[in-house]
C-alpha positions as CSV (number, residue, x, y, z in Angstrom):
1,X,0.0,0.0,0.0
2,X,2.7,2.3,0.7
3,X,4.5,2.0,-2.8
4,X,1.2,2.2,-4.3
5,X,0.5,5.8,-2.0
6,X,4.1,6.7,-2.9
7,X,3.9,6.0,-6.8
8,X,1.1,8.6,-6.6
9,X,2.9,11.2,-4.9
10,X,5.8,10.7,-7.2
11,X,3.4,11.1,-9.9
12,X,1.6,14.0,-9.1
13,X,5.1,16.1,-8.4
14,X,5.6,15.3,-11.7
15,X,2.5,16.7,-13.1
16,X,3.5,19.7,-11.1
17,X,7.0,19.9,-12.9
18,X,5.2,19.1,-16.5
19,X,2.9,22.1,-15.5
20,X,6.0,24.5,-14.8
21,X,7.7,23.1,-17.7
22,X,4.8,23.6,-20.6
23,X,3.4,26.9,-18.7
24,X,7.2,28.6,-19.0
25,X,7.1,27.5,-22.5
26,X,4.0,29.4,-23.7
27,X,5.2,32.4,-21.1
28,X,8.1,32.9,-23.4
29,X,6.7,32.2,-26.6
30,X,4.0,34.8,-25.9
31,X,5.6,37.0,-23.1
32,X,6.5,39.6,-26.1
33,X,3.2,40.3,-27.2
34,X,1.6,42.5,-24.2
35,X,3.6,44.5,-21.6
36,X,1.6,42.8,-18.9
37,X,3.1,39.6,-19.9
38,X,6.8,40.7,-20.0
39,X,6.0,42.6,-17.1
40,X,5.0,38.9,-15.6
41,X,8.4,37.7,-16.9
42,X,10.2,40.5,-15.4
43,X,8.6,39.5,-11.9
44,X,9.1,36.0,-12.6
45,X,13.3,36.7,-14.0
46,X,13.9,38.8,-10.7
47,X,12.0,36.1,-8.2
48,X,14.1,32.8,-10.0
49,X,16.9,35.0,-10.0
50,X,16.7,35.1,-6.6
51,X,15.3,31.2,-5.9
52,X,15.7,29.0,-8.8
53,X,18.8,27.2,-7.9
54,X,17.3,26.5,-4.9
55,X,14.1,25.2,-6.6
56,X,16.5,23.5,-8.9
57,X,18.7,21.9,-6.1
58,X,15.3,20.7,-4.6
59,X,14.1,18.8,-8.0
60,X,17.5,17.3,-8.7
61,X,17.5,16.0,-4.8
62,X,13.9,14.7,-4.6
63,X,14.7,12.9,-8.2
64,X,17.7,11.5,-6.5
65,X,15.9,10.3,-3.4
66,X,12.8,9.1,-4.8
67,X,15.1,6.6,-7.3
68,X,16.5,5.4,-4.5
69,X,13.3,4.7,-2.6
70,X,11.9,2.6,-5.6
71,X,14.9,0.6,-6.0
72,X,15.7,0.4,-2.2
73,X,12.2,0.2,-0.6
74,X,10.5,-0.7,-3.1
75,X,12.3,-3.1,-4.2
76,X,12.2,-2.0,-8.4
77,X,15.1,-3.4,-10.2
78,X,16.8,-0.8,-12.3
79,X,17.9,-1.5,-15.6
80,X,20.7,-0.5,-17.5
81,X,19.0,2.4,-19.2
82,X,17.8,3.6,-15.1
83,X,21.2,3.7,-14.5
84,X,22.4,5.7,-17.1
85,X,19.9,8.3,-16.2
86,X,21.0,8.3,-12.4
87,X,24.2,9.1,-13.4
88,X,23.0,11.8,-15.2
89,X,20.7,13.1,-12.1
90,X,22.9,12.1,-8.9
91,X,25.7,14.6,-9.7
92,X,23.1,17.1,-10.0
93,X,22.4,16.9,-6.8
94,X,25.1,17.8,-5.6
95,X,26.4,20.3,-8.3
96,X,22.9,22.2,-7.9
97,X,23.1,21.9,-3.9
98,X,26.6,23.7,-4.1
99,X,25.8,26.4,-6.8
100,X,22.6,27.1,-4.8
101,X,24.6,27.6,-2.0
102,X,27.3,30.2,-3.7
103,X,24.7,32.0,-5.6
104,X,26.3,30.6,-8.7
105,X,24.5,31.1,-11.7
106,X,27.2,30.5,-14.3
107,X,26.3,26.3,-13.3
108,X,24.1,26.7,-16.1
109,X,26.3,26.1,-18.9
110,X,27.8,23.0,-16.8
111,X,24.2,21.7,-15.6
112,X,22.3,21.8,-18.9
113,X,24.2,19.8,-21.1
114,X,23.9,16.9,-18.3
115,X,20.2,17.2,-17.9
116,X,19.6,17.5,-22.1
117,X,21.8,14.0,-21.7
118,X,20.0,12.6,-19.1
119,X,16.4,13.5,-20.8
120,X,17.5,11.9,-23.9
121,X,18.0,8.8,-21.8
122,X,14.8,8.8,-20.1
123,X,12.9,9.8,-23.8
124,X,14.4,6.6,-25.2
125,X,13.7,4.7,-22.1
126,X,10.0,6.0,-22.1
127,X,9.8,5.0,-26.3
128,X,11.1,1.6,-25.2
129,X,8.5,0.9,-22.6
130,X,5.5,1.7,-24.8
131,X,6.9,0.1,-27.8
132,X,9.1,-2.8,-26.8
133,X,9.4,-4.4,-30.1
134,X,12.2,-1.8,-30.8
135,X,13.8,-3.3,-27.6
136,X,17.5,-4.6,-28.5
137,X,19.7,-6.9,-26.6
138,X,22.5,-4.4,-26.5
139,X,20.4,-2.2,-25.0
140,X,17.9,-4.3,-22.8
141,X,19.3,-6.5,-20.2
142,X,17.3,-9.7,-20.2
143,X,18.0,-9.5,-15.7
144,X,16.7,-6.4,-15.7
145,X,14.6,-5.9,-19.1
146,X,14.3,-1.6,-19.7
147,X,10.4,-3.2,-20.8
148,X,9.6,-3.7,-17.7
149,X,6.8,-1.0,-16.7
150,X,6.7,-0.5,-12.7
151,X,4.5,2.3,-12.5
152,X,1.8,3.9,-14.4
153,X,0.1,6.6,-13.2
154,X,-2.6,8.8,-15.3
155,X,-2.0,6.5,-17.8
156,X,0.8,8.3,-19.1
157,X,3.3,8.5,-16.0
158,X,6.5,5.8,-15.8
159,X,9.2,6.2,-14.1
160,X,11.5,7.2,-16.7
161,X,8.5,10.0,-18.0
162,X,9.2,11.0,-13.9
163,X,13.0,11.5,-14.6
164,X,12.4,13.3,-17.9
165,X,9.9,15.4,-16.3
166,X,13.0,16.0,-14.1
167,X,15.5,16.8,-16.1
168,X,12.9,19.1,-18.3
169,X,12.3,21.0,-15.1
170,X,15.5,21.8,-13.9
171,X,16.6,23.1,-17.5
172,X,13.1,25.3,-17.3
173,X,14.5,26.6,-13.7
174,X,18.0,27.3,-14.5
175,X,16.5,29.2,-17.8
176,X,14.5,31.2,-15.2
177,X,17.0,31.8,-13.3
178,X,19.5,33.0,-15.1
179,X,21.8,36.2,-15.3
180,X,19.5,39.3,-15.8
181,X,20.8,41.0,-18.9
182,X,21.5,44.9,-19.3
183,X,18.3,44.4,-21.9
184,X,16.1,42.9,-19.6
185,X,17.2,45.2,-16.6
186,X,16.4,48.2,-19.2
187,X,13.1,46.6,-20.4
188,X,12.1,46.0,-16.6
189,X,12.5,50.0,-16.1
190,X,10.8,51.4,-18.7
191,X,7.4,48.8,-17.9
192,X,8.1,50.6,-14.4
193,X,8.1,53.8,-16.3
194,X,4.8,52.9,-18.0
195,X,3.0,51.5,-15.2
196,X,3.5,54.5,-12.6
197,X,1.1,57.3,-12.4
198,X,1.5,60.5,-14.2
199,X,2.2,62.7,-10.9
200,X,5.3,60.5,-10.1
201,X,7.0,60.2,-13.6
202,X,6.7,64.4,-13.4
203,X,7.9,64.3,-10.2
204,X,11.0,62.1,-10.6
């Protein structure tokens, strides 16, 4: 029952990171058509600027610990193709955890290339499961077949969809949350300009 409670949870986090993923996508596609929207995005830059590694750190850890608890507690075997995407995630863990901690934003051209890695994994992975014909023995262990669905949640959720869901939010979190450029700084002040009343802009 508790693997059954915790394959939810697991599930619905990543729903929640889908969610972030897809919603910053169509923020940035169509932040540059209304000033209220890049005045969203300017919010939304200074708050990730401020947060993101942290929020980053968090994904990369809970990835890391909830992998562990299905192949620990659970008991899930990984297979080859699992651990190929845990090497990909682990040292994120810990790279995030210190960057977050230094305020280092320049992790992102270290970070992303991993996590692009990693999320080509898990979209193979993901392919594999739903069409195992395709399936080869160099890349299927016959021990631990990559087939081999253990969860499905919402009829669309399995654990490597989880870990790509992973990977896709960290990338959108690190994009968030990184470097303010002069442009964006001088875009961010004249929506301030814009947005305050007549008597103050005379004023100033």
């Amino acid at each position: 029952m508790t693997t059954i409670i915790m394959s939810r949870f697991f599930a619905l986090l990543t729903v929640v990171a889908d969610a972030f993923v897809v919603g910053s996508i169509v923020v940035m596609v169509m932040g540059r058509r209304s000033s209220s929207a890049r005045a969203f995005i300017a919010t939304a830059r200074s708050f990730f600027a401020e947060y993101g590694l942290v929020l980053a750190a968090g994904v990369a850890v809970t990835c890391t610990l909830g992998s562990l608890y299905l192949s620990e507690v659970a008991n899930f075997v990984p297979c080859k193709l699992c651990w190929f995407q845990r090497i990909a995630m682990y040292p994120l863990a810990v790279i995030l955890g210190v960057a977050a901690y230094k305020k280092d934003h320049t992790v992102l051209r270290y970070v992303v290339p991993i996590a692009a890695i990693g999320a080509s994994i898990s979209t193979y992975h993901y392919l594999l499961e739903r069409f195992p014909q395709i399936a080869s023995s160099a890349s299927c262990d016959p021990t631990a077949p990559c087939t081999v669905v253990w969860i499905w949640q919402f009829h669309f959720i399995s654990i490597p969809f989880m870990a790509l869901s992973g990977f896709a939010a960290i990338v959108a979190l690190l994009f968030w949350a990184r470097p303010i450029s002069k442009e964006e700084r001088a875009d961010e002040h004249r929506l301030a300009r814009s947005a305050a009343p007549q008597g103050s802009l005379q004023a100033s």
